[in-house]
C-alpha positions as CSV (number, residue, x, y, z in Angstrom):
1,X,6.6,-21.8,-5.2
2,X,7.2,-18.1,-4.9
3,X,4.9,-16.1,-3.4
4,X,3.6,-12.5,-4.4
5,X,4.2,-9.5,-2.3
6,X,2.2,-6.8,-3.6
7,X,3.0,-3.2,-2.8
8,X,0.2,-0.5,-4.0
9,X,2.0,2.8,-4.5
10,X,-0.6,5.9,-4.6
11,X,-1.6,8.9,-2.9
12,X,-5.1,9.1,-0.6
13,X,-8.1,8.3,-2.2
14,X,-6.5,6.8,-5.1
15,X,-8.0,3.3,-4.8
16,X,-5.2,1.8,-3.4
17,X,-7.7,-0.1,-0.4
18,X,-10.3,-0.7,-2.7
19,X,-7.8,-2.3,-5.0
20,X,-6.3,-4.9,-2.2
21,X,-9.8,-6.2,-1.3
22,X,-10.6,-6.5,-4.5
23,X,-7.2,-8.5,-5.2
24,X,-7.8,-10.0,-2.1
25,X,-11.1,-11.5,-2.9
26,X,-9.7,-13.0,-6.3
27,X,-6.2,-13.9,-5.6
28,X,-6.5,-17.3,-3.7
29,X,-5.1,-17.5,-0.3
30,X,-3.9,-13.6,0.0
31,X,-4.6,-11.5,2.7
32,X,-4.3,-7.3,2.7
33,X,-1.7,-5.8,5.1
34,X,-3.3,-2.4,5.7
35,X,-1.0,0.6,7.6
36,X,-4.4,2.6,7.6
37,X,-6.0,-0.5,9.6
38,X,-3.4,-0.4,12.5
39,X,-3.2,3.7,12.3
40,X,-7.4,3.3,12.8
41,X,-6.5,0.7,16.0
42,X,-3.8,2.8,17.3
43,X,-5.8,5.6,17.7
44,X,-8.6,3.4,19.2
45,X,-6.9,1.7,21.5
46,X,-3.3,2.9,22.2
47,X,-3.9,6.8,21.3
48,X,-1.5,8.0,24.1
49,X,1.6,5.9,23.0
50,X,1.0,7.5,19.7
51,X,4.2,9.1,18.5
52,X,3.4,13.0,18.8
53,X,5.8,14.0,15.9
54,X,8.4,11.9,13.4
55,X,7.8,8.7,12.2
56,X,5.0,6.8,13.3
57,X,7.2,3.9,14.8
58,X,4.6,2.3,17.0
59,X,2.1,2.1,13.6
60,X,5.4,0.8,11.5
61,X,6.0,-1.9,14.2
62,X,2.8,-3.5,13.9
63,X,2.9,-3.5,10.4
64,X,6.5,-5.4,10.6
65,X,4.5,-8.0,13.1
66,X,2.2,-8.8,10.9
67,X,4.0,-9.2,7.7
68,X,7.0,-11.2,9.6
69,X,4.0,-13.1,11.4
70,X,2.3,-13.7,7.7
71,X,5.6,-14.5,6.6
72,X,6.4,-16.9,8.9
73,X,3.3,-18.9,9.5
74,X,1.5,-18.8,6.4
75,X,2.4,-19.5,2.8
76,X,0.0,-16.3,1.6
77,X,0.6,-14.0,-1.0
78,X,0.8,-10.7,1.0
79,X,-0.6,-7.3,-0.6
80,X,0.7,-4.6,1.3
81,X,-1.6,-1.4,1.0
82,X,0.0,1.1,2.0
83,X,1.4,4.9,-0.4
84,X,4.8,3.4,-0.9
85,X,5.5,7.0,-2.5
86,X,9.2,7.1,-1.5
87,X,11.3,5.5,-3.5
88,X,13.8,4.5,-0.7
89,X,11.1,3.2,1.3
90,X,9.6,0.5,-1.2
91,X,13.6,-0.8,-2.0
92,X,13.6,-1.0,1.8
93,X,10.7,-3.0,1.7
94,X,11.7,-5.1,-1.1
95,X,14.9,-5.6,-0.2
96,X,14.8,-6.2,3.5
97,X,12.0,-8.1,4.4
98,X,11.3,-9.6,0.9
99,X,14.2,-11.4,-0.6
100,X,14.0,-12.1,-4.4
101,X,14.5,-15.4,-4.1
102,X,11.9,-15.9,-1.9
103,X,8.9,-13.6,-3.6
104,X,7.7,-12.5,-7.1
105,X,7.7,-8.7,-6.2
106,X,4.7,-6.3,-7.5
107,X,4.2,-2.8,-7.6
108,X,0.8,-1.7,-8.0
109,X,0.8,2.5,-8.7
110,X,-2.3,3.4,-9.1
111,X,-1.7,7.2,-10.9
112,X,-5.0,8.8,-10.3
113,X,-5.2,12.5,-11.6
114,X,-5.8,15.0,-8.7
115,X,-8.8,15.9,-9.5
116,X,-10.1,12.6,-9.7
117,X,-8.7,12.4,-6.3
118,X,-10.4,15.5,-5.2
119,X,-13.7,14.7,-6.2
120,X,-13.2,11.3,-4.1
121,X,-12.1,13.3,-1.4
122,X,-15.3,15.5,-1.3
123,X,-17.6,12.5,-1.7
124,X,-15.6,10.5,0.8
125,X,-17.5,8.7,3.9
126,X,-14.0,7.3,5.3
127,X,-13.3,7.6,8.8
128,X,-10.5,10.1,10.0
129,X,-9.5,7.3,12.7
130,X,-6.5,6.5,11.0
131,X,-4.9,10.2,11.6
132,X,-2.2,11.2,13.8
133,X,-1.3,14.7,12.5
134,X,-4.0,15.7,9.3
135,X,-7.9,16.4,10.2
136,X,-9.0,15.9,7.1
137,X,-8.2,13.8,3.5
138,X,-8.0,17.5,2.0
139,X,-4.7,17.7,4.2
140,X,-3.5,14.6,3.1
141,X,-3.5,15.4,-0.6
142,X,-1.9,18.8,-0.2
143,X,1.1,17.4,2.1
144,X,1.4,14.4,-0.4
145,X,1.4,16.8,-3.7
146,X,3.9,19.1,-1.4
147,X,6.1,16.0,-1.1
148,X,6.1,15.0,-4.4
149,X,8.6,17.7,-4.6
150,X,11.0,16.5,-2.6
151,X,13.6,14.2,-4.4
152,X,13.2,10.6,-3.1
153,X,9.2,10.8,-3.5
154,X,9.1,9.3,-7.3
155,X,6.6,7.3,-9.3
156,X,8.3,3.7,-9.5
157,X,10.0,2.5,-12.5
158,X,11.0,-0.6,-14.0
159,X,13.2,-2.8,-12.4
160,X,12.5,-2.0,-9.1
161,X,10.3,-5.1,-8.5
162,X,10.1,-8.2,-10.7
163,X,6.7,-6.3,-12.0
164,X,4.9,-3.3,-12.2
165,X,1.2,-2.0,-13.4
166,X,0.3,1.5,-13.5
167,X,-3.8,2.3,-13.1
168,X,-4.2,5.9,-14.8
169,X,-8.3,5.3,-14.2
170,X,-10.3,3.0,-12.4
171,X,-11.2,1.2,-15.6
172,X,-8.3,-0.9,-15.7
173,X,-8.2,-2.4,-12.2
174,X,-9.6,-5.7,-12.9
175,X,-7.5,-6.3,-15.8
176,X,-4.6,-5.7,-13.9
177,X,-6.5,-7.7,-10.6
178,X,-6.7,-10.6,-13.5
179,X,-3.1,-10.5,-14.5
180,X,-2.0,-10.9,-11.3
181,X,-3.8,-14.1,-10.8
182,X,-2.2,-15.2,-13.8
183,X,0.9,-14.8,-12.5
184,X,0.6,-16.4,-8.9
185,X,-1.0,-19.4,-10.9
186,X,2.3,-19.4,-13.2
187,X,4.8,-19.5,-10.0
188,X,3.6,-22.5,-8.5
């Protein structure tokens, strides 16, 4: 049997969480690896070790703990919840840490419009615990919709996982939640 790996692709506030614990709660023996979980713990627990500029390696190498731990030790479908927005970064993921052969690989974009995203934003009770260098989710979106101009941030395509569902509105979530049931049920 071939497990999933799930990867949601989506800027803040675009349901990508709410999405994976949905899926979560449906997809039978799954569990949600969540970068915004061990940001939140980082900054709990380990604050000073957190990286004061560049890539946030001591959040990255917790997250690679956990998913070769999952990986390892369980036989779960994993959904990774994480923006995804680069396009080197999810082959990265795909590629390095899971194989073809070993996973049915799933992109999840969830393509919110921006003002959707702002409205969230400005109704939003989440916790700001999971910043290193924003103070707000306002940040977020701007630095996100300033990246989207840089080359290698793209919307994924097909063909670069075995599937891939785009969510243009929040309507369409559990179909998409049901179809991925579907398929773990037909790779057994």
């Amino acid at each position: 049997m071939k497990r999933l790996i799930i990867l949601t692709v989506g800027k803040t506030h675009s349901g990508k969480t709410t999405f994976a614990k949905a899926l979560e709660q449906k997809l039978t023996n799954s569990i949600v690896v969540d970068q915004d979980n061990h940001g939140a713990f980082i900054n709990t627990y380990y604050k000073s070790l957190q990286p004061k500029t560049g890539p946030n390696t001591l959040k990255h190498a917790i997250s690679r703990l956990i998913v070769d731990y999952a990986k390892e030790h369980s036989d779960c479908h994993l959904i990774i919840c994480n923006s995804n927005r680069s396009r080197k970064g999810r082959a990265y993921l795909l590629e390095q840490f899971f194989p073809e052969n070993e996973f049915h690989r799933v992109l999840v974009h969830l393509d919110l419009p921006d003002a959707v995203l702002q409205s969230r934003i400005a109704n939003s009770q989440r916790d700001t615990d999971i910043f290193r260098s924003a103070s707000n989710f306002e940040e977020v979106l701007v630095r996100q919709n300033a990246d989207s101009l840089k080359e290698d941030v793209v919307d994924p395509v097909e063909g670069e996982a075995d599937q891939l569902f785009v969510i243009k509105n929040s309507g369409e979530v559990e179909d998409v939640i049901q179809r991925i049931v579907r398929m773990a049920k037909h790779n057994r």
